[in-house]
N, C-alpha and C positions, 0 to 999 in steps of 0.2 A: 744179808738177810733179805729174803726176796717181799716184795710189798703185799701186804694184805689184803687177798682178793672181796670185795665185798657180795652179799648175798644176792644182790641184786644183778652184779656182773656173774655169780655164779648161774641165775636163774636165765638169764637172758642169754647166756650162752647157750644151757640145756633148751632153750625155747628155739634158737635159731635153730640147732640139726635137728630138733621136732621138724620143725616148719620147712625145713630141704628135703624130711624125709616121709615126710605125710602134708603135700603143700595145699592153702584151703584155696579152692576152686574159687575167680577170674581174680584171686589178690594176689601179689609177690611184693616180699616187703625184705628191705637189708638194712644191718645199721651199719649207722654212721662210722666211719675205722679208725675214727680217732677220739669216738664219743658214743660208748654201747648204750648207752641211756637216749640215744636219742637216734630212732628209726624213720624210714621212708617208705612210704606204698605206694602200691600202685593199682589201681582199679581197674580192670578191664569191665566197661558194661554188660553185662549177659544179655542175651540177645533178644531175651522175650521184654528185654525192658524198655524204656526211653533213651538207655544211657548206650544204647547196642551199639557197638562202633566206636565209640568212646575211651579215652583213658585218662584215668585222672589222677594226682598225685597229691598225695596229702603227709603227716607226718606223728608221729608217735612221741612224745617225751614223758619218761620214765622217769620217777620219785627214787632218790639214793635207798629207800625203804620198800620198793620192789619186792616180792610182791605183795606185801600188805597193803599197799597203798596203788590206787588206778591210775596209769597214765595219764595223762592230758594228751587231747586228739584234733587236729587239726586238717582243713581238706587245704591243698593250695592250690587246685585247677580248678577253674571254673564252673561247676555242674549242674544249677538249679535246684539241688536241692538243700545243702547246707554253703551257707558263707564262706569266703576263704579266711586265711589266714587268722582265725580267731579260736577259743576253744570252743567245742563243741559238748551241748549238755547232753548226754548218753548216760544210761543206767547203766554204760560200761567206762566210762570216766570217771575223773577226776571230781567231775562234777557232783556225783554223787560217791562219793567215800563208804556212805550208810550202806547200800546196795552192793557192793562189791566184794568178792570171794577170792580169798588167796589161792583155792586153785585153781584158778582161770589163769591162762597163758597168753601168750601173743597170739597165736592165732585163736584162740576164745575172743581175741578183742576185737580181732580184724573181720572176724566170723558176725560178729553183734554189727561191726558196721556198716557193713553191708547188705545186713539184714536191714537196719535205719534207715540206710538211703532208696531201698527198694518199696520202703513204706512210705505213707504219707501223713503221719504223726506228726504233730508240730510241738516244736521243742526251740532251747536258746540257741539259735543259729542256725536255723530253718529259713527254708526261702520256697514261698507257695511258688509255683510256677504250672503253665500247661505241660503235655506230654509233648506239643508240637514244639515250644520255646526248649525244651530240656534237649528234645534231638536234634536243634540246630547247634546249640551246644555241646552235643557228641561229637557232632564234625567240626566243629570247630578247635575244641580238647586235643587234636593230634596236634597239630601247630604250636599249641601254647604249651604242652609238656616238651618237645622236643629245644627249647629254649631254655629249661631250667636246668641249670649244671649240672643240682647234685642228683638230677634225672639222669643225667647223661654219664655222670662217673660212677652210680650205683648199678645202673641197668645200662648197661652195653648194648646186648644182645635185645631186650626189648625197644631201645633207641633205633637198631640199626633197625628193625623191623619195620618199624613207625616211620621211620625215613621213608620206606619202602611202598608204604600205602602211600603216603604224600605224595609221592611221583605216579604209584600207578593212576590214582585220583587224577592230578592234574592232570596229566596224558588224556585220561577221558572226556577231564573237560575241555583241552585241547580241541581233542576232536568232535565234541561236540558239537563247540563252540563255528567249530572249519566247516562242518556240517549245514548248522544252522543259518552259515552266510551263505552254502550253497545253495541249499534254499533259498533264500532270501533273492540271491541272482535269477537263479531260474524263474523263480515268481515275477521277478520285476521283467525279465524278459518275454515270460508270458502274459503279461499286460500288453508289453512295447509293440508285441508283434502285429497284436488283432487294430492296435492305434495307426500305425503304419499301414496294415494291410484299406483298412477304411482309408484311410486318405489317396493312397492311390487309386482305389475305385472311385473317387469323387472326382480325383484329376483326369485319370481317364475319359469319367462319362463328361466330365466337364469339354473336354478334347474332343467328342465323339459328338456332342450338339455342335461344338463350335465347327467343325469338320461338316455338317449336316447341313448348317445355315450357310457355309463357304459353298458349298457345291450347290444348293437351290439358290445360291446368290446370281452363283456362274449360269446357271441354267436360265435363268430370266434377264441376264443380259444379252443371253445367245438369242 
């Protein structure tokens, strides 16, 4: 007798080929393949924001009573706006039970949370920060997703990508960087030159009196 699928693994299946077949705009989210109650996303920053450039990976876990009951939502890459690793207080969580409607799906959830993080609403597990402090931690956010595993076994094809900015990046600042000291040579040499040049005009005219008094020396001995 085959085991009894529960409501929750029914609902979250019909949620995944939603969500392959109408995906919500900069999130991609998989679950886990040995644990449907418990998914991964992934955030791409949209560009008009702070986070633009960015990617960030946070995590979903789903109540055996799905969907009566809100996931618990967590962020686990560092982004300035909500905490990691902790739950997150959302009128689309857990956190509030009261507020939440059975028909909202996974992407209803992922849809609300990035709606939250595009705001600046403060809430339990909120982290004030500037616009400047949030986009250095956009570029930073490529690095630190591409070192979590289950980044890298869930999302393939966005890993390899991300691999791909990180080199074109470095390359730049490579060359920057190669740039920067050629300047820095040329500059120092265009200092060295006009110091050089003054001093032999000094040895010279120094050479050209002592040559002047040798010769009116000679003449008044003649």
């Amino acid at each position: 007798m085959a085991p009894k699928t529960s409501t929750a693994t029914r609902r979250l299946k019909q949620d995944y080929l939603r969500l392959k077949k109408d995906p919500v705009p900069y999130i991609v989210a998989e679950p886990n393949p040995s644990n449907i109650l418990e998914w991964y996303y992934v955030v791409s920053g949209p560009d008009d924001s702070p986070y633009a450039g960015g990617y960030y990976l946070g995590k979903l876990v789903f109540p055996d009573d799905f969907p009566f009951k809100p996931p618990s939502i967590y962020m686990i890459t560092t982004n300035g706006r909500f905490k990691t690793n902790i739950r997150l207080c959302l009128s689309i969580s857990d956190y509030h039970p009261d507020t939440w409607n059975p028909a909202w799906n996974v992407s209803t959830v992922l849809t609300g949370l990035l709606s939250f993080m595009l705001e600046n609403k403060r809430t339990v597990g909120s982290i004030d920060m500037t616009d400047y402090e949030r986009r250095i931690l956009a570029v930073r956010s490529l690095e630190s997703i591409v070192r979590d595993e289950n980044f890298c076994e869930l999302f393939p094809e966005l890993n390899m990508k991300i691999q791909k900015e990180i080199e074109k990046r470095n390359l730049a600042k490579a060359k920057e960087e190669q740039s920067s000291s050629m300047d820095r040579y040329h500059s120092e040499n265009n200092y060295f030159h006009p110091v050089v040049y003054n001093i032999l005009m000094v040895v010279a005219f120094a050479l050209f009196i002592y040559l002047v008094k040798f010769v009116l020396s000679n003449m008044k001995i003649e």
